[in-house]
Every structure is written in structure tokens, then in C-alpha cells.
N, C-alpha and C positions, 0 to 999 in steps of 0.2 A: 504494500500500500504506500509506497513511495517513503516511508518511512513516519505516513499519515495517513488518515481515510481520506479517499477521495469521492467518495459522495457525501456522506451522512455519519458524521463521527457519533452518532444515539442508535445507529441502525442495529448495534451488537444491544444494546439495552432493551429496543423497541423489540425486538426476535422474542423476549420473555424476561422483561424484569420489575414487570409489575408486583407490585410485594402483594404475593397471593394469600389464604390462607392452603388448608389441606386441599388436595387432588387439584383436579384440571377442572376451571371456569370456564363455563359453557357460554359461549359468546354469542352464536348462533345456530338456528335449528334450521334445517332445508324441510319446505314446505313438503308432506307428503313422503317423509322419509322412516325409516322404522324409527328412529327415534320420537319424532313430529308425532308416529301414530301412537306411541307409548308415552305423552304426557312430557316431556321435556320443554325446557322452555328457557330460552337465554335468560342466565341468574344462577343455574343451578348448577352443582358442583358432581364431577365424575372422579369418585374415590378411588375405587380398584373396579378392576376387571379379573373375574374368577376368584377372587381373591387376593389377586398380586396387586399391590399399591402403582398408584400411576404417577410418577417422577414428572415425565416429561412425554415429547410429542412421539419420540422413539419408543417408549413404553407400550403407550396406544397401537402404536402400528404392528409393532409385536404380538401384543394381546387378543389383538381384536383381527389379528386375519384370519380368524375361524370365519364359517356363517353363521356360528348358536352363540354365544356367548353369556356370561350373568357380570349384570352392571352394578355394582354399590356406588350410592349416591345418598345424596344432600338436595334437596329442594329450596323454595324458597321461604318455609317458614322454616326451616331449620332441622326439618326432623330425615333421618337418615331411613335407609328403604333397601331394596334389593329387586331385582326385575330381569327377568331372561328377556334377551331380545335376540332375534332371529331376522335373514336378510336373504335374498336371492343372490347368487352367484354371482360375483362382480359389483355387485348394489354398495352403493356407499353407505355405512349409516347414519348418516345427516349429522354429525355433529361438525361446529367448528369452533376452537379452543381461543381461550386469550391466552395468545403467544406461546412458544414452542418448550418453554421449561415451567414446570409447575411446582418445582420446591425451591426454588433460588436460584440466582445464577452462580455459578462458580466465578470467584474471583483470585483474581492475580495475586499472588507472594511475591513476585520477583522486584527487583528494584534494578531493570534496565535503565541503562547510562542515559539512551534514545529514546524514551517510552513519552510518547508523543499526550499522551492523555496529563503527565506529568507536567507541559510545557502551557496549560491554560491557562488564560487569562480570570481572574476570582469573578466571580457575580453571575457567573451562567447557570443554565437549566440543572439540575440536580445530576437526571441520566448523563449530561455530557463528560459527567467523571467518572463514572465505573469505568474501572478495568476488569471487563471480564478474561477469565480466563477457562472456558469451559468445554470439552470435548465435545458436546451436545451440540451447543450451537458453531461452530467447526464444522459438525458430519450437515446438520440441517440448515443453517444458514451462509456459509462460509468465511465465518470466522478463522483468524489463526489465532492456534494457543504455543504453547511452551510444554504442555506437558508436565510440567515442576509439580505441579498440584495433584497428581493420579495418586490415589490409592490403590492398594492391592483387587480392592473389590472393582474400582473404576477397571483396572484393565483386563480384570476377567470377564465382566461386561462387555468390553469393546468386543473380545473376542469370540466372545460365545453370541452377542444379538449383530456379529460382524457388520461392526459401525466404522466402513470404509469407504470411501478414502477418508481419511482427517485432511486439513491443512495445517502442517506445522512451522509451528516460526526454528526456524534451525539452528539460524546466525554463525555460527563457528562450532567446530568440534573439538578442537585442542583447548585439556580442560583450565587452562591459565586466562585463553583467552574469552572461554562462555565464562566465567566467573568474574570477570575484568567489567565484561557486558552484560551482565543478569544478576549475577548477584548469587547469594549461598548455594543457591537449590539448582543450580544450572547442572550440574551431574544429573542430579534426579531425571531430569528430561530428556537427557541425552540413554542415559538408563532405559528407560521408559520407553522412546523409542526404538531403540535395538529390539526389546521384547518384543514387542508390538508388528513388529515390520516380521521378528520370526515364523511370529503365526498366523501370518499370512497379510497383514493387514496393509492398507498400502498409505499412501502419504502423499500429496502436493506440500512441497517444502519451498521455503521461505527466508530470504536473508537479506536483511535491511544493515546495508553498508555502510560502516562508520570510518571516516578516513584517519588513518595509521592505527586503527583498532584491529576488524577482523578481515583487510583489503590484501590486497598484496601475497606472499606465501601462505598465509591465513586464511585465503579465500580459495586459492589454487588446492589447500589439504583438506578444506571442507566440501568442495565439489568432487574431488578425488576420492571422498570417504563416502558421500551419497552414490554416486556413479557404479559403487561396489555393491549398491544395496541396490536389486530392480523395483524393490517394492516402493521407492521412492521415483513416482512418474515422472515427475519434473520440479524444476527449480528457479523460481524468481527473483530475481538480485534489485533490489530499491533501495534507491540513496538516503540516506537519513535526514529526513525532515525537521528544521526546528523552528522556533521563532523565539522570537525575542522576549518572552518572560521568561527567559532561563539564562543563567552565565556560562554552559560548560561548550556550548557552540558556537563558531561563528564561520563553517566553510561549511561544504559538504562537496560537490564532485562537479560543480558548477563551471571547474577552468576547463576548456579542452581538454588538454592533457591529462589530467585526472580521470575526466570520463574518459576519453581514448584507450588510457592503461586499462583502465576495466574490461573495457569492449577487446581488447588484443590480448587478454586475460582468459577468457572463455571463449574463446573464438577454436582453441582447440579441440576445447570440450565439446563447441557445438558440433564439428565436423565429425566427431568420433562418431555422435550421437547420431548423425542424420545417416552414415555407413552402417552403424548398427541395430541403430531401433526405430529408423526409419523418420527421426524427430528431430528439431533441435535441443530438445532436452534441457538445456537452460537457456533462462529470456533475463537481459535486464529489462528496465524501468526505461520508458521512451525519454525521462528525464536526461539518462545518460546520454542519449542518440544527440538531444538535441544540444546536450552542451558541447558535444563533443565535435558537431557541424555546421550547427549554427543557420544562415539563411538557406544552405546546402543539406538541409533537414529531410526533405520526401524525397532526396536524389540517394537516400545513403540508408533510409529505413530495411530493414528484413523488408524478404515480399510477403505476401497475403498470404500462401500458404506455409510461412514459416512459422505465423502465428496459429497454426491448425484450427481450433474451435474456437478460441479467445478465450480461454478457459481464464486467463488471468486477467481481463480484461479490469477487473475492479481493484488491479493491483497496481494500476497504471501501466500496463505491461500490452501493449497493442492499440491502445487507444488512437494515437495521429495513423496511423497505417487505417484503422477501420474508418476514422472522421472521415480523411481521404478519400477512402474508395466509396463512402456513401456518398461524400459531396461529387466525386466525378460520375455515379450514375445517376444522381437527380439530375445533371447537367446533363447527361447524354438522354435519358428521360423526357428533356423538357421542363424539367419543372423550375430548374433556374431561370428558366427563358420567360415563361409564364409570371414565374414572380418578381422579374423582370418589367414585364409587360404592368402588371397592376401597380408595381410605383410608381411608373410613369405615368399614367393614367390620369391619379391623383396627383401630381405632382409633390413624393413623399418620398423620403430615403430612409434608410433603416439604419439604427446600429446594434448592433448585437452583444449584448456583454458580453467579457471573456476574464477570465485571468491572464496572467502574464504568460502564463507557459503556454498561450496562442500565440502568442508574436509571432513575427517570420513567417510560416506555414502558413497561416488560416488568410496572412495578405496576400497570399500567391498562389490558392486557389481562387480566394475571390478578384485577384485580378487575371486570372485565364479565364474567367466566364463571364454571361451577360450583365451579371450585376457590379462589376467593375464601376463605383461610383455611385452604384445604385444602396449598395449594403456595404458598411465598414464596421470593422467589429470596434468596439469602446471599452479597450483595456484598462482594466480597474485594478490600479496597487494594494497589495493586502496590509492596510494597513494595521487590524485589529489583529492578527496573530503574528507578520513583521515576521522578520527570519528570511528563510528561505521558500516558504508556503507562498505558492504561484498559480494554482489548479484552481480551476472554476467553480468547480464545487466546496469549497472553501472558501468562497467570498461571504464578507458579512453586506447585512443589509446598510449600515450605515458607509461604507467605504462605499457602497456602489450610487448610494444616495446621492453623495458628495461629486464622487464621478459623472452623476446624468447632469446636476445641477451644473457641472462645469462646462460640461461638452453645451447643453444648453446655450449659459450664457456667452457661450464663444460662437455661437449661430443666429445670434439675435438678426446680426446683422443678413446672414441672408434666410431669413425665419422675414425680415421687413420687404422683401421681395415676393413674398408669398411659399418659399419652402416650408415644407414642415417635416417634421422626425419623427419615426418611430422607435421605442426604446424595448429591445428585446429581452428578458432578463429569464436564464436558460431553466428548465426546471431543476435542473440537478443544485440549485441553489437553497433549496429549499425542501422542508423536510416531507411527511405524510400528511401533518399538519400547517403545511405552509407557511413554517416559519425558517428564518436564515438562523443561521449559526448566533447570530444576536438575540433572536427574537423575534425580528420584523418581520410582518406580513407584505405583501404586494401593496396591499393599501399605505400603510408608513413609507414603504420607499418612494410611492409617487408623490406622496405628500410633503416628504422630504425632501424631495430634487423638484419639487413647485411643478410637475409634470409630469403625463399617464406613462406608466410602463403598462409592458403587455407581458405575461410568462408564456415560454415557448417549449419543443422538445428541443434535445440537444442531437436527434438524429437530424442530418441536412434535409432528408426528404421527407421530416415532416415540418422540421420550422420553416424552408422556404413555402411550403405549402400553408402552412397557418399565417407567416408572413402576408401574402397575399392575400388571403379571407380577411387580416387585418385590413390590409390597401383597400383595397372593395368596400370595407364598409364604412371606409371616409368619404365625405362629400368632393368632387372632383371640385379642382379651382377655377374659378370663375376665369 
């Protein structure tokens, strides 16, 4: 995750960390379902199945792939029950849980050097500080853990309801250096893993690169010790992310050179990997790509199928490769053209929030296509988390406030000829509840920059598409 989430740093909290009481809260019943026909009813709580207590979402799915089953519950005046219920072959049983753990989440012990949750700013939402650290949401949501925190019973669990793949944060494996960068328990996970991977279990692993920490020979004997293991699919290399409420950082892999070394680092390992397992087997972080090329960015990226499924796409690991290739076939589509056509129309141009880590790239698609002129993106410095944090989905609402307000007031003047602006601001800004990393909703930011934003997708072919449904349903200029 680039050594930060890049969408939703609450996303590992929102997956289940409502403070429940016992079993799993019934969130919603599907009309007409054997549950719906047996008296359920969002409120009421699912204790065990057959007997066996329900933990979490993995619990359930184990339990209940019989078609006969017996439910222990809780209703909603409080009083506890028992009920066989029974389904057709394939039939789901209508229920749908709040959130994927039902006894707590597991949280973090470790005290990484890097640990980005560490690095917040005070006054935020509650959830935006957990540190989880939980194998659960790992297999169900894809989280990365550490492992430090398994008990003996967690991993006989793992391998007996074969809760595979995990994603694991790996970091280094020579124990001077996981201990340098994690802290006491960093054995234990590396422990833990070995079992794990024995009996059979497999892993997407994870390593968030500190520079003169675990870079360099360090990183060459930790890809050389996974490489040994097949049960480890693949592996992601993410620069370490910080910002400025913290004193122990103040580079990460930003020079060329730096990134360069990295990329001419595993560039062996890739080659082994695509001769033998037909993969390139380890991805870094498009971070490094771009520091390392700079406005010669999409001339130097892996190609498309180097990133096979985009399996790490939410690790920042394929992201400008996919942007890319979606903005060139909405262009070859038409639909650049199109949305083209509707700002002109109106006489309206667009700009598009970004972060920084758009620059270069995103101006050089859009000046190969029809909107050259027509859409510019309106890069917004982070200034609430400061550091090195550059990615879109990490803008706060007040930085980007500040940024419409400005771009704004630098268009008055041709805003007095009759232009007008449209201001994009991407969804990935913003949580389930539409709020930024600050707080703000859509309404605050327009309020703030004294002018309408609109939220859009962050795939090309559908924001140039919403882009224009906006155009359209401006009044053309007189």
C-alpha cells in the first residue's frame, strides 16, 4: 500500500469493527429467503450454528454450507431461541451480517518504524487509528497482517477451515533487521509463516521499503528466501510513506537513483520468474516507476500483461498502467470525443482533481486526445498529512477546498468572458459515507472553494462519461 492506504485508510475498520456484542448482527434479511420465512429480522443476533459459536464471516461460511442447519439466536426483545432452518440446493439463506468479524478485531502489537497509522494527525474519526492486525480480514477483505499476533489455536484454524491465501506484510527476513523494523515479536511472524506456508497455505506477500533499513542486500535475501517458498504467489515492494507528524523520516525513494536501484534490484528476480512460473513474480509500487522516469513514465511502465489480474492493484502496484489503458480505450471508444463535444457545446472546461502522483502522465494523455484544453487535471498538494503522501485518495477535503478556491480565483478573468468550470473531485476521495479523510462532505468542499464540485469515478470511461451528462445539463451560453 505504498507504505499507506491508498483508498480508505477506515476501510480495514469499516470490514468489522463495530464494537458488537455476542455472535453476528443481523443487518439485513432478503425478502423471501428461508430466513425472511422463519421470523428474522434486521436487529437480531446469530449466536452459533449447530452449536459452534460464530466468530466471524469465515465461521458462517463454514457452518452453514450444509442445507439443514440449527441457528441459536437472540431476537429483538432479548430473549434467546433455537430454530432449524433448511434451504434448497444453492439457495442462499438471506442473511446479511454487520461487517465481516463478530468478536473484535485483532489488533497490532508490533511497533513498526513505518507504520503509517502511527504518523496521524490528532483530532480524526476514532476508526482512522486502529491498527488492525487480523488474519480474518487479510483472507476476507485484503488486508495485510504481520502474523506476530497468531496463537497456537489461530493457526490451527487457518489450516484446518484453509483460510488461503492471506496477505502478508513480510518486510525482511534476516532477524536483526525485522526486529530493527517491527519490533519484539517480529520472529513470531516470520515463525508463523514458515508453519503456515508448510501446510499448505499460500500467501501474497508484502514489503514496504525503508531506505538503508531493509533495501539493498536486505531486500535481495528477502526475495531470495520467499522465491524458495512457492507457497508465496507473489510479492509487492512499496516505498514507505510518511508525512510530516512524525520526526524519524524525511526521504523515501523519490530520487531517481534510488528508485532505479530498486527496479535493477529485482529485475533478476523478475526474469527468473516469468522463465519459470510463467509471472513476474515481484511488482514494485508505480511510485518507484515514476520516480525513477519521471515525464518518460508510460514509455518505461511493465506492459499490461505483466500486471496479470491486478491482483495488487490496491497496493498501488498497476495503477498508471491500468489508468492508461482505460483512458486510451475510452478514446478509441469515442467517448473522449463525445465529452469533448458536450464542453464545447456549453462552453465549459473541466478540471479534474488529482494528487501529485498525477503529474507528468495524466498531462500526456490528456494532451494526445480530444480534450487537450478541454479537461486539465487540478493538482492538489497534500497539505494535511505533508511528507511524502501524493495519491488521490489521500486528499483531504480542506486542501482541495483551498485548491478549487485558487484555481477559481485565477479564472475570474476568463470566467468574465463567459467560460465556466467544472470541478471534478474523484470518488476515491471519499469514504462509504462520503466523507474525506477530514470529514468533509461534497457539500463543505463547495462551500469552501465558494463553488459547485461534482464527484466522479476514477475509471476514465466513466468520468469522461459523467463529465458530459454534467456538460449537458448546463445551460449553453448565450
Amino acid at each position: 500500500m505504498a507504505g499507506y492506504p491508498t483508498k480508505d485508510i477506515e476501510a480495514a475498520a469499516d470490514a468489522g469493527c463495530a464494537m458488537h456484542g455476542a455472535g453476528a448482527l443481523v443487518a439485513a434479511v432478503e425478502p423471501g429467503s428461508t430466513a425472511d420465512d422463519a421470523g428474522f429480522v434486521p436487529g437480531c443476533r446469530i449466536l452459533a450454528v449447530d452449536g459452534h459459536p460464530l466468530r466471524d464471516l469465515i465461521d458462517w461460511r463454514w457452518l452453514s454450507a450444509d442445507d439443514a442447519i440449527e441457528v441459536s439466536y437472540v431476537d429483538l426483545d432479548g430473549d434467546a431461541g433455537e430454530v432449524e432452518l433448511e434451504r434448497d440446493e444453492g439457495e442462499s439463506w438471506g442473511f446479511e451480517f454487520d461487517g465481516a468479524v463478530f468478536d473484535g478485531v485483532k489488533q497490532c502489537r508490533n511497533a513498526c518504524t513505518f507504520c503509517f497509522m502511527r504518523q496521524l494527525p490528532k483530532g480524526l474519526r476514532p476508526s482512522l487509528y486502529l491498527r488492525d492486525d487480523d488474519f480474518r480480514l487479510s483472507f476476507l477483505s485484503g488486508t495485510f497482517v504481520t502474523l506476530t499476533n497468531l496463537s497456537a489455536d489461530d493457526e490451527r484454524r487457518i489450516v484446518e477451515q484453509r483460510i488461503s491465501p492471506l496477505r502478508v506484510s513480510l518486510h525482511a527476513v534476516a532477524p536483526e533487521v525485522r526486529r530493527e523494523l517491527m519490533g519484539r515479536h517480529a520472529q513470531h511472524g516470520l515463525d508463523a509463516l514458515e508453519r503456515l506456508l508448510a501446510a499448505g497455505i499460500q500467501a501474497h506477500a508484502q514489503i514496504v521499503l525503508v531506505p538503508g533499513a531493509n533495501d539493498g542486500e536486505a531486500l535481495r535475501e528477502t526475495l531470495a528466501w520467499a522465491w524458495a517458498r512457492p507457497g508465496i504467489l507473489n510479492v509487492g515492494i512499496v516505498p514507505l510513506g510518511y508525512t510530516r507528524h512524525q520526526r524519524a523520516f524525511d526521504r523515501s525513494f523519490n530520487e531517481p537513483g534510488a528508485a532505479r536501484a530498486v527496479l535493477d534490484l529485482i529485475e533478476p528476480f523478475r526474469r527468473r520468474a516469468r522463465a519459470e512460473r510463467g509471472t513476474p513474480w515481484v511488482f514494485a509500487a508505480d511510485e518507484f516507476y515514476r520516480s525513477a522516469f519521471g515525464d518518460a513514465l508510460l514509455d518505461n511502465l511493465p506492459s499490461t500483461d505483466d500486471y496479470g489480474d491486478f491482483s495488487m492493484f490496491e497496493d498501488g502496484i498497476g495503477i498508471v498502467r491500468s489508468r492508461a489503458d482505460e483512458w486510451r480505450a475510452a478514446h478509441g471508444a469515442g467517448i473522449a470525443r463525445e465529452c469533448a463535444r458536450a464542453l464545447k457545446a456549453v462552453g465549459v472546461r473541466a478540471r479534474y482533481v488529482a494528487g501529485e502522483a498525477l503529474r507528468g502522465h495524466f498531462d500526456a494523455l490528456l494532451a494526445e486526445s480530444p480534450l487537450s484544453g478541454l479537461m486539465e487535471p487540478l493538482y492538489v498538494e497534500n497539505d494535511f498529512f505533508g511528507g511524502n503522501v501524493d495519491v488521490t485518495g489521500l486528499l483531504a477535503g480542506d486542501d482541495v477546498a483551498r485548491a478549487i478556491r485558487a484555481a477559481a480565483a485565477a479564472e475570474d478573468a476568463s470566467a468574465a468572458e463567459g467560460a465556466r468550470t467544472l470541478f471534478l473531485l474523484p470518488q476515491v476521495m471519499f469514504n462509504d459515507d462520503g466523507l474525506t479523510l477530514d470529514g468533509w462532505t461534497l457539500e463543505d468542499v463547495s462551500e469552501a472553494a465558494g463553488c459547485p464540485a461534482s464527484v466522479v469515478s476514477c475509471n476514465p470511461n466513466e468520468y469522461l462519461a459523467e463529465t458530459a451528462r454534467l456538460a449537458r445539463a448546463l445551460s449553453p451560453l448565450p
